[in-house]
C-alpha positions in Angstrom: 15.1 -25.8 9.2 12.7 -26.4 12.4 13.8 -27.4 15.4 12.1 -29.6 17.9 12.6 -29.7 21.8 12.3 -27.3 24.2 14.0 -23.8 24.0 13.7 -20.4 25.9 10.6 -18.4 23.9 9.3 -21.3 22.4 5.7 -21.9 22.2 2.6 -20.0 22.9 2.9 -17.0 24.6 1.3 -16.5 28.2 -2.3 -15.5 28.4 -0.7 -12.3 30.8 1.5 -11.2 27.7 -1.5 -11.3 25.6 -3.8 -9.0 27.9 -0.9 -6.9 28.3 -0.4 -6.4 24.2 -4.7 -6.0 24.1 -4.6 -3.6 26.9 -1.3 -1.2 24.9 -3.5 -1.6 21.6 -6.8 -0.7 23.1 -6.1 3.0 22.9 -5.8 3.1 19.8 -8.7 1.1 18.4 -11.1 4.6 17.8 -8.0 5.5 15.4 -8.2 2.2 13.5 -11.7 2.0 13.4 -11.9 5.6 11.5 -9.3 4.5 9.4 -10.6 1.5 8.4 -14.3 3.2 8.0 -12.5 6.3 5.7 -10.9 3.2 3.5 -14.1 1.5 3.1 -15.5 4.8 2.3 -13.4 5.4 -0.5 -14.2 2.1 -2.0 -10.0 0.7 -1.3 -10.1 -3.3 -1.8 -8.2 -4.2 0.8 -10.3 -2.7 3.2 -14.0 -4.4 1.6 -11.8 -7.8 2.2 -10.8 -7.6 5.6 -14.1 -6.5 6.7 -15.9 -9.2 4.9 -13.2 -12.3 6.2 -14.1 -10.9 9.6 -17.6 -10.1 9.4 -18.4 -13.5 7.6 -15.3 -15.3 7.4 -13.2 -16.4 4.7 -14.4 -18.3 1.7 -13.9 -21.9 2.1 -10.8 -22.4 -0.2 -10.0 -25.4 -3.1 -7.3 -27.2 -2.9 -6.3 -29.5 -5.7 -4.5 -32.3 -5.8 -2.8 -34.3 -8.1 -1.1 -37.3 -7.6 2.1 -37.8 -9.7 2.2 -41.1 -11.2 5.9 -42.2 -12.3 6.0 -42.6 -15.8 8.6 -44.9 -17.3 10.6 -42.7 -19.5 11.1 -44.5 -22.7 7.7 -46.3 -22.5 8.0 -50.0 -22.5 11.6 -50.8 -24.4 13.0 -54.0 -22.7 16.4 -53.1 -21.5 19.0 -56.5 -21.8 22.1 -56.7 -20.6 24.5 -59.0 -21.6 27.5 -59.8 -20.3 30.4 -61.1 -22.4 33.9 -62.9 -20.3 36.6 -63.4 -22.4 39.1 -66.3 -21.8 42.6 -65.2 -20.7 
């Protein structure tokens, strides 16, 4: 279950803590670029997909929706109640 409010950690992080993760990846982007080009290469699927949702971007996707409609389960019986007192 979510929780609102403030808390230590939540939220965005800091624009500096995002350089600093860029700037411990960027050594090692020549070693996924050849990985990704020896996938794509060999024809793997995942690879064609991630370099076509980047390239072009992802599909626009359908979503349907349906609307539930309460049905009445025993279709239109009239329900009567009746109430009987009894003398004492």
């Amino acid at each position: 279950m979510s929780r609102g409010g403030v808390r230590p950690g939540a939220g965005r992080k800091s624009k500096a803590e995002e350089q600093e993760l860029v700037e411990k990846l960027s050594p090692l982007e020549p070693i996924a670029f050849k990985a990704l080009t020896e996938a794509l290469s060999e024809g793997q699927r995942w690879a064609v997909r991630l370099y076509f949702e980047y390239m072009y971007g992802r599909p626009a996707q359908q979503v349907n929706r349906s609307e539930f409609v309460e049905q009445p389960l025993f279709g239109d019986i009239e329900i009567r109640r009746e109430v009987v007192y009894k003398e004492i």
